[in-house]
C-alpha positions as CSV (number, residue, x, y, z in Angstrom):
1,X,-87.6,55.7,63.0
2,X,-84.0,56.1,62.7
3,X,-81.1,53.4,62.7
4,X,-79.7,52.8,66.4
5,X,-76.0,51.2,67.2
6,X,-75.7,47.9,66.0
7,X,-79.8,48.2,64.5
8,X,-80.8,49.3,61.3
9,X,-83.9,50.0,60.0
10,X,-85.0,48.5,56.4
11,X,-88.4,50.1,55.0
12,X,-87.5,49.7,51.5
13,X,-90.8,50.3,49.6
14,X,-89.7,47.3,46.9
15,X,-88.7,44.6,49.6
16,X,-90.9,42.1,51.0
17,X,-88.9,42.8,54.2
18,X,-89.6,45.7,56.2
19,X,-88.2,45.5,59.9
20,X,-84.7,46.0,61.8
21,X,-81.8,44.4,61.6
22,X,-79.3,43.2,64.7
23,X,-75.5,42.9,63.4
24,X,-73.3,42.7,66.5
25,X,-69.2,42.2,65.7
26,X,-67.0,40.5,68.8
27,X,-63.4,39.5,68.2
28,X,-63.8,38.8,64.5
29,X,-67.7,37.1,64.6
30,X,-70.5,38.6,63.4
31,X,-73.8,37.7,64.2
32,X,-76.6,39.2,62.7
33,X,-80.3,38.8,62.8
34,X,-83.4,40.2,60.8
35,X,-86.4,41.1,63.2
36,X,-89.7,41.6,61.1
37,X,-92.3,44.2,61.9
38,X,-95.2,41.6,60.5
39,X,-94.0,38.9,62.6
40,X,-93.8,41.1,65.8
41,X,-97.2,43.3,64.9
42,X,-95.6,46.6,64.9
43,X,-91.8,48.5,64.0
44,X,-92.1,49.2,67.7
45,X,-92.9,45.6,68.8
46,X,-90.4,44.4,66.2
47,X,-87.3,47.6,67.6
48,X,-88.2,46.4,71.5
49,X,-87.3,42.8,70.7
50,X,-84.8,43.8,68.7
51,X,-82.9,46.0,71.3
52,X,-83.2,43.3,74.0
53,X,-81.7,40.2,71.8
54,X,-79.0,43.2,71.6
55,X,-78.6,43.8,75.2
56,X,-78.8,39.9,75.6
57,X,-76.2,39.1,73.1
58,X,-73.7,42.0,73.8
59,X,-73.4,40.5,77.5
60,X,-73.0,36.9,76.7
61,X,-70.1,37.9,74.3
62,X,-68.9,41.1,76.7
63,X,-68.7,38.1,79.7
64,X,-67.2,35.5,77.8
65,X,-64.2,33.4,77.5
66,X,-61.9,34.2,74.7
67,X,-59.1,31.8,73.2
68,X,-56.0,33.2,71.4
69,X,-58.3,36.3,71.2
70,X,-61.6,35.0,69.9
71,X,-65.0,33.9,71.1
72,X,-64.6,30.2,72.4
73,X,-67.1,28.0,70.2
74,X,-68.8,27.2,72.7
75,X,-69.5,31.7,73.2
76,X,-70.5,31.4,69.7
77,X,-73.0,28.3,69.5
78,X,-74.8,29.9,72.7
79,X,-75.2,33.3,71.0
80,X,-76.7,31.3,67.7
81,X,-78.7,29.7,69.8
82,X,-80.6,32.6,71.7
83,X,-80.6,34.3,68.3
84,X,-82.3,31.6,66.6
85,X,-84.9,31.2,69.9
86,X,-85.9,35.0,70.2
């Protein structure tokens, strides 16, 4: 399969990891996070979950508040946190 905005696809034959990627920028923070296909069952399980922590994440930041131009910390601990809990 081929690499989608904000996904990529690593199936690097001398990795452990094989799986996709999220890495979404907003206002100068990046989040990223790594979305196994052995923890999810398939590269199809692992790109669905994958696209909707995407969709997820894009509109908690895309409907936040910004200070001075940034993500509010309070913007940034929420998206860690439904990173870390998909």
């Amino acid at each position: 399969m081929k690499s989608k905005k904000n996904l990529t696809r690593f199936t690097y034959e001398t990795t452990a990891f094989q799986g996709w990627r999220l890495c979404l920028s907003r206002l100068g923070t990046t989040f990223t996070k790594y979305f196994s296909d052995k923890k999810y069952g398939s590269e199809r399980k692992a790109l669905k979950a994958a696209e909707a922590a995407r969709t997820e994440l894009a509109e908690l930041l895309d409907n936040s508040r910004k200070i001075n131009g940034k993500l509010s910390q309070t913007t940034i601990n929420k998206a860690k946190k439904l990173l870390k809990n998909v």
